[in-house]
DRENVOLUM-203047 format. One record per residue (C-alpha): x, y, z; residue number from 1; residue in one letter. Coordinates in steps of 0.1 Angstrom, whole numbers. Example, Ala and Ser with C-alpha at 12.3 -4.5 7.8 and 13.67 -1.06 7.14 Angstrom:
% residues 2
{r {123; -45; 78}; 1; 'A'}
{r {137; -11; 71}; 2; 'S'}
% end
This chain:
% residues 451
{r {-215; 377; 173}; 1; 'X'}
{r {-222; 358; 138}; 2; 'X'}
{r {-251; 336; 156}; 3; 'X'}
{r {-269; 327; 127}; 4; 'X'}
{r {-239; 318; 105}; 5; 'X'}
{r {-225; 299; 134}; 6; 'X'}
{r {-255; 280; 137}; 7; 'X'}
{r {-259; 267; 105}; 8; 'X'}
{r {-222; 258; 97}; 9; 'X'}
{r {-220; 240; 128}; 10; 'X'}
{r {-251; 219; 123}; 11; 'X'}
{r {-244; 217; 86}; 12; 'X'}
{r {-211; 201; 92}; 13; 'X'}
{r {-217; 185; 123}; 14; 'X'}
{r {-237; 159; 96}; 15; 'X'}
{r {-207; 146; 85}; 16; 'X'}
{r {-187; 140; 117}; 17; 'X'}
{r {-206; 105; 116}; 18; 'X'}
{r {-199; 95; 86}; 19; 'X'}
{r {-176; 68; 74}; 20; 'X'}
{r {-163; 87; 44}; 21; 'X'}
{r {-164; 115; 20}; 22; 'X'}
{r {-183; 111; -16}; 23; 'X'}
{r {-184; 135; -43}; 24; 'X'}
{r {-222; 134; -37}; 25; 'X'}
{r {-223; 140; 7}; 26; 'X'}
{r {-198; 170; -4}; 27; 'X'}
{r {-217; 185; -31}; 28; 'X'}
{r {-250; 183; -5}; 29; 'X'}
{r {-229; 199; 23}; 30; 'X'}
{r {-210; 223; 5}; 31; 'X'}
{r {-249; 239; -14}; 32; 'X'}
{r {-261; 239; 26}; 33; 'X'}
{r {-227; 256; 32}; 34; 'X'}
{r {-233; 279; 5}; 35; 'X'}
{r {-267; 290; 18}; 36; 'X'}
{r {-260; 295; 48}; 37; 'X'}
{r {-228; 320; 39}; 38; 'X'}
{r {-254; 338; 14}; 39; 'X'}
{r {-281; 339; 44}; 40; 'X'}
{r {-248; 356; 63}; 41; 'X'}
{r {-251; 386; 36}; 42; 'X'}
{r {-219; 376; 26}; 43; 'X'}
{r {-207; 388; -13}; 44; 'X'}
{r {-216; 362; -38}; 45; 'X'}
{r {-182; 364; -54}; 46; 'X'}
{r {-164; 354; -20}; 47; 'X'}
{r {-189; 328; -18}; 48; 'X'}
{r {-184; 316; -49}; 49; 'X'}
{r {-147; 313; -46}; 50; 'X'}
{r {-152; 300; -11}; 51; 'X'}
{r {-173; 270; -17}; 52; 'X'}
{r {-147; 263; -53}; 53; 'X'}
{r {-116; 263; -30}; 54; 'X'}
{r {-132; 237; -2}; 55; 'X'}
{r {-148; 216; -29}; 56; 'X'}
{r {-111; 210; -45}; 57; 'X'}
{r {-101; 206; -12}; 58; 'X'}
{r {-124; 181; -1}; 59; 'X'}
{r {-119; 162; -32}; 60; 'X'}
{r {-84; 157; -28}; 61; 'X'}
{r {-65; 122; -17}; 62; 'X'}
{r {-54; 134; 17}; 63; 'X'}
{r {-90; 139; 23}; 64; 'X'}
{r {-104; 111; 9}; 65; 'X'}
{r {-79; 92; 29}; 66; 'X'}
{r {-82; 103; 61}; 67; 'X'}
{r {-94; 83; 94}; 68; 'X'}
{r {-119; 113; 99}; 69; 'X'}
{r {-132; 129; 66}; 70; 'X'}
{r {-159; 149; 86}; 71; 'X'}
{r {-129; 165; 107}; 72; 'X'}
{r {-107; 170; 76}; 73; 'X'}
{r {-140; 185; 57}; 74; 'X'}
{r {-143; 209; 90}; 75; 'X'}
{r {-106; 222; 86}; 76; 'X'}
{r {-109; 231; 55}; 77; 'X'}
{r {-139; 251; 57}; 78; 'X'}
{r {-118; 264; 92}; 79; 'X'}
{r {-86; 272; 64}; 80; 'X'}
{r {-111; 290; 39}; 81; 'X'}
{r {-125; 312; 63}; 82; 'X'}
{r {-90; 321; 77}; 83; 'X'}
{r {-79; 326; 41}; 84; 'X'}
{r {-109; 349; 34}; 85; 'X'}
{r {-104; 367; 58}; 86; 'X'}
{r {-67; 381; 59}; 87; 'X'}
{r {-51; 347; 76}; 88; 'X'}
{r {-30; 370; 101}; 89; 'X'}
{r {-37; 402; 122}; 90; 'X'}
{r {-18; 429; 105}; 91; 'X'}
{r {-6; 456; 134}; 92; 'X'}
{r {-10; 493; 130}; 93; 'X'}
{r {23; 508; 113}; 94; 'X'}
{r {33; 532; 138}; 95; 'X'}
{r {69; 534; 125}; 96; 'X'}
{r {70; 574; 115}; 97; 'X'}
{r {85; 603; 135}; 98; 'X'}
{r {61; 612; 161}; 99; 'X'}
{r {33; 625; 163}; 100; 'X'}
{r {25; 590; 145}; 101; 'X'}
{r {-12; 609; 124}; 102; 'X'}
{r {-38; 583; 121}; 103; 'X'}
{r {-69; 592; 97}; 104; 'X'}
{r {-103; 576; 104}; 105; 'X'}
{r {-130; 580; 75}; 106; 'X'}
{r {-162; 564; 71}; 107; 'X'}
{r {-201; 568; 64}; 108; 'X'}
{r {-225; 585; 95}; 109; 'X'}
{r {-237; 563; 120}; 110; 'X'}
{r {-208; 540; 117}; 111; 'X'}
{r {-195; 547; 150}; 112; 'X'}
{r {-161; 565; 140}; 113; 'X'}
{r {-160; 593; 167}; 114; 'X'}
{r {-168; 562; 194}; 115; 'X'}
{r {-138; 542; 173}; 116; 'X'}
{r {-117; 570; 175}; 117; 'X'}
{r {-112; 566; 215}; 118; 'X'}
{r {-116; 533; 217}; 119; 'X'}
{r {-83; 532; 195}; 120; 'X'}
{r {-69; 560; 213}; 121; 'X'}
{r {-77; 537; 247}; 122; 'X'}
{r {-61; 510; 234}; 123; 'X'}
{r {-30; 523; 220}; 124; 'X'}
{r {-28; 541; 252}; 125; 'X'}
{r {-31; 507; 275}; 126; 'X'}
{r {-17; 481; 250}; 127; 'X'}
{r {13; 500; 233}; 128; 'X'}
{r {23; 523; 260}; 129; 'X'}
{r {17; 556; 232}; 130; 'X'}
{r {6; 587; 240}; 131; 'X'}
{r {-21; 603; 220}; 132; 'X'}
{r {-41; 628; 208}; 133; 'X'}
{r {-74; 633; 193}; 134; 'X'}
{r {-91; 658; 174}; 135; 'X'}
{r {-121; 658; 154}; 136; 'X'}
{r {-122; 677; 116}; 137; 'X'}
{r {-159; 671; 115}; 138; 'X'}
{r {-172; 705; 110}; 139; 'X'}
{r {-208; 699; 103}; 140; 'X'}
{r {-216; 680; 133}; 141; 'X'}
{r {-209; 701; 164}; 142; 'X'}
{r {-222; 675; 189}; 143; 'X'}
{r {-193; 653; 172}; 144; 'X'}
{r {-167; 676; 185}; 145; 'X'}
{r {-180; 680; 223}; 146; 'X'}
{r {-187; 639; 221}; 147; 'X'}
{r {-147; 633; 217}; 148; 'X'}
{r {-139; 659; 243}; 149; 'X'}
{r {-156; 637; 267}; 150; 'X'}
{r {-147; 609; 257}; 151; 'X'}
{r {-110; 617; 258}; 152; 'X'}
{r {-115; 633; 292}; 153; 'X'}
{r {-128; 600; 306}; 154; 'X'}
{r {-98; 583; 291}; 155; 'X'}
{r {-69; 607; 296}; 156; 'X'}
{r {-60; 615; 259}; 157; 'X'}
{r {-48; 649; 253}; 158; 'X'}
{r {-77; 667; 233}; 159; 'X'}
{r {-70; 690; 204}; 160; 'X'}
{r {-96; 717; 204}; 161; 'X'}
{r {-117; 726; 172}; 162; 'X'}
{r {-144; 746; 160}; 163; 'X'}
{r {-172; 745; 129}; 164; 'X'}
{r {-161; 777; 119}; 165; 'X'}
{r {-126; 762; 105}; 166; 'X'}
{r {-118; 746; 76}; 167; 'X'}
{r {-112; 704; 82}; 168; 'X'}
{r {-73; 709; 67}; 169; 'X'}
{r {-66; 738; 90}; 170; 'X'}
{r {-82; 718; 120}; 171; 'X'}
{r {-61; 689; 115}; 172; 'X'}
{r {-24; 707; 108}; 173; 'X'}
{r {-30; 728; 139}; 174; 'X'}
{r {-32; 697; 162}; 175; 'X'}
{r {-5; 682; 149}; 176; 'X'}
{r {16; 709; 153}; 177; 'X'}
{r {8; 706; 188}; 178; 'X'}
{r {9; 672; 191}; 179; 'X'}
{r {48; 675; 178}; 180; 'X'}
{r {54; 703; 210}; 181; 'X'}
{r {35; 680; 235}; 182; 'X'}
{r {59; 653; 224}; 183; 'X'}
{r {31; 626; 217}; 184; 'X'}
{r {35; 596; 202}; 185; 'X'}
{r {-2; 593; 184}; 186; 'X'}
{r {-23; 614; 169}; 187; 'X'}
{r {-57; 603; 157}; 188; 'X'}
{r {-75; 625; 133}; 189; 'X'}
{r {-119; 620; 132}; 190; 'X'}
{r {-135; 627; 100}; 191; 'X'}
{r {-170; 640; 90}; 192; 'X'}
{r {-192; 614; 81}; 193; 'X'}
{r {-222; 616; 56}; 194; 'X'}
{r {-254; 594; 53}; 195; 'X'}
{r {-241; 577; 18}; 196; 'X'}
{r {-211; 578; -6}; 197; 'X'}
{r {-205; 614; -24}; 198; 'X'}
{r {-182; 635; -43}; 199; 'X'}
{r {-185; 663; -23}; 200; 'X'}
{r {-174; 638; 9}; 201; 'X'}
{r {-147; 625; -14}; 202; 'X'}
{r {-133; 654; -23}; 203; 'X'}
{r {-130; 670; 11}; 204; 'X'}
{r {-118; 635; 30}; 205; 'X'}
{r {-89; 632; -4}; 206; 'X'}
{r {-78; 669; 0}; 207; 'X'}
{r {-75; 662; 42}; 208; 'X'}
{r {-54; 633; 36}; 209; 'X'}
{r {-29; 648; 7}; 210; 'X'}
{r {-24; 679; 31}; 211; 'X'}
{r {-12; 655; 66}; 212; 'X'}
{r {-4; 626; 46}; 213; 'X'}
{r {-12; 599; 78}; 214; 'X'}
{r {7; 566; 80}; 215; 'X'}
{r {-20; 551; 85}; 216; 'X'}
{r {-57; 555; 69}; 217; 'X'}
{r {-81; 535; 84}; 218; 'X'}
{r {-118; 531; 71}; 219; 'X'}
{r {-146; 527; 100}; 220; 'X'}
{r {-177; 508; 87}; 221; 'X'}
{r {-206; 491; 106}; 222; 'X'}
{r {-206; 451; 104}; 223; 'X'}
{r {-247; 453; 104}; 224; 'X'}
{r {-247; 466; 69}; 225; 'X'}
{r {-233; 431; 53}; 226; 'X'}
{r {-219; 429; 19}; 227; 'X'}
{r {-228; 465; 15}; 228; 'X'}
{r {-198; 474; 39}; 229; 'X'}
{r {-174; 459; 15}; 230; 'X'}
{r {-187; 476; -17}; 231; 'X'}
{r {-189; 507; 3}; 232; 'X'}
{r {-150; 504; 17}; 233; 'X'}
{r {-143; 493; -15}; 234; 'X'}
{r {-153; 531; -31}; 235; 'X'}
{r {-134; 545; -1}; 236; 'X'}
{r {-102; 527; -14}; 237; 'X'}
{r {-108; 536; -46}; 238; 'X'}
{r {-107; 570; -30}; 239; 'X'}
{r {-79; 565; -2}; 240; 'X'}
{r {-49; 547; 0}; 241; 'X'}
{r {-68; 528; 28}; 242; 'X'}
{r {-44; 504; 48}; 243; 'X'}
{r {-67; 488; 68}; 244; 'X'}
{r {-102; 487; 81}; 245; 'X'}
{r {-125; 487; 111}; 246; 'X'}
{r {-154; 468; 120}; 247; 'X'}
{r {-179; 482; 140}; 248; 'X'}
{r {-207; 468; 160}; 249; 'X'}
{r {-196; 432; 156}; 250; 'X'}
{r {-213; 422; 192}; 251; 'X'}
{r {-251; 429; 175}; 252; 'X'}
{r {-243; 411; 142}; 253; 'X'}
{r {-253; 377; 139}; 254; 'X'}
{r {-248; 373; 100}; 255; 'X'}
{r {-211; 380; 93}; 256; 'X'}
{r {-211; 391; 64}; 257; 'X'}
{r {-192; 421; 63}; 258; 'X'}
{r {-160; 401; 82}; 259; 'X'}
{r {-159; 377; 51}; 260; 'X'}
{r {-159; 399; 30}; 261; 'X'}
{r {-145; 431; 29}; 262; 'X'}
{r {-105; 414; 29}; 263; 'X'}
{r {-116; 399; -3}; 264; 'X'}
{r {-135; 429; -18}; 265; 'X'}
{r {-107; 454; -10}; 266; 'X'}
{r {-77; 436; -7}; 267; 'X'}
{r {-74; 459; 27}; 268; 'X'}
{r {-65; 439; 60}; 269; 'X'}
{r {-91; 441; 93}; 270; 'X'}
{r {-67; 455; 118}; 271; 'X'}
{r {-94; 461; 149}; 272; 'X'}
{r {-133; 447; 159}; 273; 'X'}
{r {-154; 468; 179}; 274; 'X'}
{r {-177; 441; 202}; 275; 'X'}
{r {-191; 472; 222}; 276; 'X'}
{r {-203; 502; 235}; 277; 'X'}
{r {-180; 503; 261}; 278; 'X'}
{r {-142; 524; 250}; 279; 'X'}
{r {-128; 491; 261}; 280; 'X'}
{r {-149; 469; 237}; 281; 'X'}
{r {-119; 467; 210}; 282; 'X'}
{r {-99; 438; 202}; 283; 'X'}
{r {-74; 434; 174}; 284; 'X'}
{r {-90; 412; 143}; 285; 'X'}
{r {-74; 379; 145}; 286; 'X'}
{r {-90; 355; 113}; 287; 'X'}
{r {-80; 326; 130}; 288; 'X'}
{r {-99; 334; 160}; 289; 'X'}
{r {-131; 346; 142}; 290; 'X'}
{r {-126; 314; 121}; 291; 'X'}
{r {-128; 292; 153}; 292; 'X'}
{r {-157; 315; 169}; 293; 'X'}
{r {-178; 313; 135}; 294; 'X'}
{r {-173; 272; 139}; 295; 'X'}
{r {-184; 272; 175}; 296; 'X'}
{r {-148; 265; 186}; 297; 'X'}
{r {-147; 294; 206}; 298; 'X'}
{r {-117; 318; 211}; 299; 'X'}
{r {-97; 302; 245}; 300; 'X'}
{r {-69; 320; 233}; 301; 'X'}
{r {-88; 358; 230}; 302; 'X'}
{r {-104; 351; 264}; 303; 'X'}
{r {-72; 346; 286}; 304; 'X'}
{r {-55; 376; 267}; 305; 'X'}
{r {-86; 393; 279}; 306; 'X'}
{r {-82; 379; 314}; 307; 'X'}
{r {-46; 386; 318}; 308; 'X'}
{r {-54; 427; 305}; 309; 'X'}
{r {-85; 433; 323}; 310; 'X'}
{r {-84; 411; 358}; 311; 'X'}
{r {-75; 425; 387}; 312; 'X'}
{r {-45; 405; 391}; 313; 'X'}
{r {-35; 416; 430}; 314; 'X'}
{r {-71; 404; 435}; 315; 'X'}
{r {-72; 372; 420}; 316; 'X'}
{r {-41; 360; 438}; 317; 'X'}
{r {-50; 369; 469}; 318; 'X'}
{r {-85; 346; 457}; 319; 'X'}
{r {-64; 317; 441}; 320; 'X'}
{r {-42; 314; 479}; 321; 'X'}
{r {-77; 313; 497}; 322; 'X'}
{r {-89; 285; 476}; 323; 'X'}
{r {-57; 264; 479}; 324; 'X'}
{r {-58; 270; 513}; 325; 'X'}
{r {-90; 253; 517}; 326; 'X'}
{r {-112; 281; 528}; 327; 'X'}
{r {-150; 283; 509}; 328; 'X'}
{r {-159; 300; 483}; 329; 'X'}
{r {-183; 326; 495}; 330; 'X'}
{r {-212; 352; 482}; 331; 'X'}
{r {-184; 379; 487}; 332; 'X'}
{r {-156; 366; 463}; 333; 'X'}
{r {-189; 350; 441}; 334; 'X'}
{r {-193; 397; 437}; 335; 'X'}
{r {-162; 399; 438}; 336; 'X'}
{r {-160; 379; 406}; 337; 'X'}
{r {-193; 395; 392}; 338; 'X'}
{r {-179; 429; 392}; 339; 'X'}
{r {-147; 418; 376}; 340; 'X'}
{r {-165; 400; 348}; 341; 'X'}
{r {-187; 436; 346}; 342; 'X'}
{r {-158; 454; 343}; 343; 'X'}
{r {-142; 435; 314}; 344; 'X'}
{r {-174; 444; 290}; 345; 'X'}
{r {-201; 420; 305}; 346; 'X'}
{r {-208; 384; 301}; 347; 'X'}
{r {-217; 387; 263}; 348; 'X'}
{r {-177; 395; 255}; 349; 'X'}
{r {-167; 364; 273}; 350; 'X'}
{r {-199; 340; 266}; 351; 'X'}
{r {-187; 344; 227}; 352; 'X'}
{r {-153; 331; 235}; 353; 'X'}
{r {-166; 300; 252}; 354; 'X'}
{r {-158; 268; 233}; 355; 'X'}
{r {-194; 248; 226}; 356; 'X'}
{r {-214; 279; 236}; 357; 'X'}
{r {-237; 274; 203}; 358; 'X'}
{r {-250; 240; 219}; 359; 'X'}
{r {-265; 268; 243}; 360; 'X'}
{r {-301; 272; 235}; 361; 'X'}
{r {-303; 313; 221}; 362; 'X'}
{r {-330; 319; 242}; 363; 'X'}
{r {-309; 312; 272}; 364; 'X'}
{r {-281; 334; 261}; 365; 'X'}
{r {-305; 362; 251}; 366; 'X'}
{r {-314; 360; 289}; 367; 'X'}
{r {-279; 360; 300}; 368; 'X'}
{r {-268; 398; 296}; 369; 'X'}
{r {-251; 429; 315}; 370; 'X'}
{r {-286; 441; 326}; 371; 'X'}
{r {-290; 408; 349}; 372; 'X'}
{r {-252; 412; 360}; 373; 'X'}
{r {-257; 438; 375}; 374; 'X'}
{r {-290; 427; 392}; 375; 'X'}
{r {-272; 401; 407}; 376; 'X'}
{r {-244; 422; 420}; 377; 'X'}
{r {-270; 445; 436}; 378; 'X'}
{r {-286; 415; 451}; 379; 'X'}
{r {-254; 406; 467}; 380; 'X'}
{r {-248; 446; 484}; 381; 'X'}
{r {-282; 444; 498}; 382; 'X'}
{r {-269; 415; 521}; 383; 'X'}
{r {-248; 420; 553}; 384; 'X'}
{r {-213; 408; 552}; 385; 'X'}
{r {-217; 382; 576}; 386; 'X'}
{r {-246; 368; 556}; 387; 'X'}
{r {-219; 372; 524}; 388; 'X'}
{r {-191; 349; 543}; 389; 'X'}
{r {-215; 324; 554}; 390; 'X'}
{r {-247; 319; 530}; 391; 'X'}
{r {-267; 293; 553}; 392; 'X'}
{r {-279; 321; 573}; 393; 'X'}
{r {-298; 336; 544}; 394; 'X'}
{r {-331; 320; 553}; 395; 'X'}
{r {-369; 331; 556}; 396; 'X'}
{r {-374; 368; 562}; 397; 'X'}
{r {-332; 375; 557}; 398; 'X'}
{r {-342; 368; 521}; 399; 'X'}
{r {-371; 392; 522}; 400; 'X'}
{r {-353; 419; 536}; 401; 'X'}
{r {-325; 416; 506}; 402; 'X'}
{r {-352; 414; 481}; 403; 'X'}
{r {-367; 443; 496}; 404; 'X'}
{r {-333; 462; 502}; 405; 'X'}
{r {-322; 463; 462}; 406; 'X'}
{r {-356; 462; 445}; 407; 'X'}
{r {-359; 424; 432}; 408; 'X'}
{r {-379; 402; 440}; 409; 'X'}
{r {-380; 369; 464}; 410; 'X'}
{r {-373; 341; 433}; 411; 'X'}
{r {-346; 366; 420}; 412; 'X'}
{r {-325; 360; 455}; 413; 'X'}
{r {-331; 323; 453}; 414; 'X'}
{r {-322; 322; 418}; 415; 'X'}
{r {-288; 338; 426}; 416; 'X'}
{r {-282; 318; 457}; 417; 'X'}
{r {-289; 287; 435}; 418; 'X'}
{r {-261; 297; 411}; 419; 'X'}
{r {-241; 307; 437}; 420; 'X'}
{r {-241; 270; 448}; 421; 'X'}
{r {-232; 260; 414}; 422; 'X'}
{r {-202; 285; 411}; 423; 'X'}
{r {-189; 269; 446}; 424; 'X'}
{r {-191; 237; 432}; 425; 'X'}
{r {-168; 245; 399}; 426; 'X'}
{r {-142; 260; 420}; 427; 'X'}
{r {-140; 233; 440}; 428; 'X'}
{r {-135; 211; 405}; 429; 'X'}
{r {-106; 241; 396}; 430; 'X'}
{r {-91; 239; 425}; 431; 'X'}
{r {-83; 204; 420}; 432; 'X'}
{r {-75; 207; 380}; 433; 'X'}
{r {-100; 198; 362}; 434; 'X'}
{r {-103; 226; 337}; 435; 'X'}
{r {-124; 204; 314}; 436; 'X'}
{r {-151; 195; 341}; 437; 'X'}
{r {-146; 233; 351}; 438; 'X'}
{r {-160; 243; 312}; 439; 'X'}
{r {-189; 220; 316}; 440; 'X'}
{r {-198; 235; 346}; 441; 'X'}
{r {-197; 269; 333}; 442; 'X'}
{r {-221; 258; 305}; 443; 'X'}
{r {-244; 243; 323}; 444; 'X'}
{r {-245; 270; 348}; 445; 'X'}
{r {-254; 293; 321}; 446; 'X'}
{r {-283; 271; 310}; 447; 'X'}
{r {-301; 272; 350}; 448; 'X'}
{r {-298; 310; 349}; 449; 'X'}
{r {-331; 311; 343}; 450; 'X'}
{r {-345; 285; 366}; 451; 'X'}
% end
């Protein structure tokens, strides 16, 4: 997520970590490479403009100018800028109506809203406790309506049925009428989308909203559009009485654009990031986390939240009492952890939220993705269990066989028996404390993946 910008800010300002101090000339030079590299992000010249102004004050000042470690201080104000840009704070859903709660989702085709809408629905549902429903008002797509009637089976939201022949208004007061006798908490209302900005769309979406008035309004755009996802949720608010947006497809955009600036086009807060296909790819939109994940400082914080939600956590007791009882880590718990890392969204999710994980050569990470997960999980079910709890057996034609048994070939067993090795040896650096030698080692694991 935001590769490229990461990648240029980070060795743009990594210049100046070795320098004695700060002149009005190394900050000018830093701040134009700055500049580029936010423009390269397709990010909106004017939140550019008043970007690079606010840091170059900043950076001028006397705290700076006195500091032990100008670089550092030069770093957290570009850190402070981007927070500021970008909303500072995460700014909840307002849920605070009697129930159903109605929650409106609008946006252009192709944005991903009907995805969005139970992907919201899921996490209301896991994270608040809610109950909700879901319907979809768009009346020229039918393949909309029967795509969130699976979806919501799959998830267990209560689906409000609808049909082409009704009118969008009708569709929506209906299901929250029986939304109010089901006694839900949520109700999430899905929009028809169109392929660009018109009055026809406006007109319908603005008549919609004046007959259910929703609490909250939320505007669903796709990150990979850049600056023109703020100037086109900023003719949506000109429309709606947005209160917040949501930003699709962050996972496949490596500018960033669209994240900086949409807060400062709109004045609207980013409430929720989509990082996924997956209905579980959804994560509230913290600035200060994106801040530190744009700077290559990772997002620790993110990643145990994740942990704590989406491990198994019966499981990885039962794992952490095996390990401080001595016994090995085997090829068993090594799938065991595998298919718990596969069912939190994949190695991509997590990999982003690593600390340092730009020094990581791209091509590397390009390599390391869900398809080879699961590769390596199926490597692992094509052994025995015996040769699981005790991997010295796995020699000669035992590897054969398991090559044979799941499809892959010889060097694919050897590679995952190789990082198997390398997994047992970082436990064995957990289990005595050393998280920081425990990072390392999950770095430079992911750099041998491919030998």
């Amino acid at each position: 997520m935001f590769d490229n910008l990461t990648d240029r800010l980070s060795s743009t300002l990594k210049k100046l970590k070795g320098q004695g101090r700060l002149t009005e000339d190394n900050i000018t030079d830093t701040l134009k490479e700055v500049r580029m590299a936010l423009l390269e992000a397709d990010v909106a010249l004017p939140v550019v403009t008043a970007f690079i102004d606010q840091v170059k004050v900043g950076a001028l000042g006397q705290d700076v100018q006195a500091s032990l470690s100008p670089g550092q201080s030069l770093i957290k104000l570009v850190q402070a800028e981007l927070i500021k840009v970008m909303g500072e704070t995460n700014e909840n859903l307002n849920l605070k109506a009697v129930p159903p709660a109605v929650i409106l989702l609008a946006g252009l085709q192709g944005a991903g809203k009907t995805t969005t809408v139970a992907k919201l629905g899921r996490w209301l549902q896991e994270n608040q406790k809610k109950k909700v429903g879901v319907v979809s008002a768009d009346v020229y797509r039918p393949a909309a309506i029967k795509q969130l009637q699976m979806l919501a089976e799959d998830l267990k939201l209560t689906f409000f049925d609808s049909d082409i022949s009704q009118q969008p208004v009708d569709i929506a007061k209906n299901a929250i009428e029986a939304a109010k006798k089901k006694f839900l908490d949520v109700i999430i209302i899905d929009t028809a989308g169109r392929l660009h900005v018109d009055d026809d769309m406006m007109s319908e979406i603005k008549a919609l909203h004046a007959a259910i008035n929703p609490i909250e309004t939320l505007f669903v755009v796709d990150s990979m559009t850049g600056q023109d996802a703020a100037n086109t949720a900023k003719a949506f608010n000109d429309a709606l009485p947005l209160t917040g947006v949501i930003l699709t497809k962050a996972d496949g955009d490596a500018r960033g654009g669209a994240a900086l600036s949409i807060r400062y086009i709109t004045g609207k807060p980013i409430k929720f990031i989509g990082v996924g296909e997956k209905t579980n790819a959804l994560e509230p939109f913290y600035p200060d986390r994106i801040a530190s994940r744009i700077l290559g400082m990772g997002d620790v914080l993110g990643l145990i939240e994740e942990l704590e939600q989406k491990v198994d956590k019966e499981k990885a007791e039962k794992f952490a009492r095996k390990l401080q009882k001595g016994k090995g880590f085997d090829l068993e718990d090594f799938r065991e952890q595998l298919q718990q890392m596969h069912d939190m969204g994949g190695i991509g999710s997590m990999m982003d939220k690593l600390p340092g994980i730009n020094s990581v050569p791209q091509d590397v990470k390009d390599k390391v993705n869900d398809k080879m997960l699961a590769r390596q999980i199926a490597i692992i079910c094509s052994m025995t269990m015996q040769e699981r709890r005790t991997p010295d057996l796995i020699k000669g034609n035992r590897k054969k066989r398991i090559a044979d048994g799941c499809g892959q070939q010889l060097q694919d067993v050897n590679r995952i028996l190789k990082q198997f090795l390398m997994m047992q040896k970082m436990m064995k650096k957990m289990k005595n404390g050393n998280m920081a030698n425990m990072m390392r080692g999950v770095k430079s694991n992911i750099r041998n993946m491919r030998r």
